[in-house]
C-alpha angles and dihedrals in degrees: 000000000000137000123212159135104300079231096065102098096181090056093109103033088057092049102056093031076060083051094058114033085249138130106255079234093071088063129084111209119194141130133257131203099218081196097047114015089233111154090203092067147016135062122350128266135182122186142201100219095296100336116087112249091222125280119315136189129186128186128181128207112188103293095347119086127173128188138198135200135188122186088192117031127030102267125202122191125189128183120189145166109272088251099063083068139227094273089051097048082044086049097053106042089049081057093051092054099044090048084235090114115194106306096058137089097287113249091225089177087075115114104229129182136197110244120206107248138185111280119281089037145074125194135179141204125211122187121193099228143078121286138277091077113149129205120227116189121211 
């Protein structure tokens, strides 16, 4: 998982290229519409010439974006105002890993946890898989 600025659009390729042992230029980052198969839109996907480089998120907060990787387990991130609330961060990062997204039935099965974000904000990460799952932070 990374912090950084929303406009940083290397953010996620550096961050799985880091994953792997790999330069971020032997990866391919794009999206993907699970609902319409659309590449302009949809969740985010990075590639290791035709093999997938794991499961990546990615959320943006006005100029605060934080991504997350898993080279192992679907993976879904989300980053709000406070406001927004805990449940709804939880929500939507549970979406995000499910591929679901927010408008479907909420994988509630799903473990989430709170991440410590910058002030004004809260985020969460959900990972569809058992637990002990551990964050590292790069």
């Amino acid at each position: 998982m990374a912090w950084g600025r929303s406009t940083d659009a290397m953010l996620l390729s550096r961050l799985v290229a880091n994953g792997l042992g790999v330069e971020v230029a032997d990866l391919v980052e794009g999206r993907l519409c699970p609902a319409c198969g659309a590449s302009d839109h949809g969740r985010p996907s990075v590639r290791r010439g035709t093999a997938s480089a794991g499961w990546v998120s990615l959320s943006r907060k006005g100029d605060v974006a934080v991504v997350a990787w898993s080279p192992d387990a679907p993976v879904g991130v989300d980053v709000d105002d406070t406001a927004a609330g805990e449940e709804w961060v939880r929500r939507e990062a549970r979406g995000k890993a499910d591929g679901s997204g927010i408008t479907g039935a909420d994988p509630a099965h799903l473990v989430t946890r709170l991440l410590t974000a910058p002030e004004g904000l809260v985020a969460a990460l959900a990972v569809d898989a058992p637990e002990p799952w551990s964050i590292t932070l790069t």
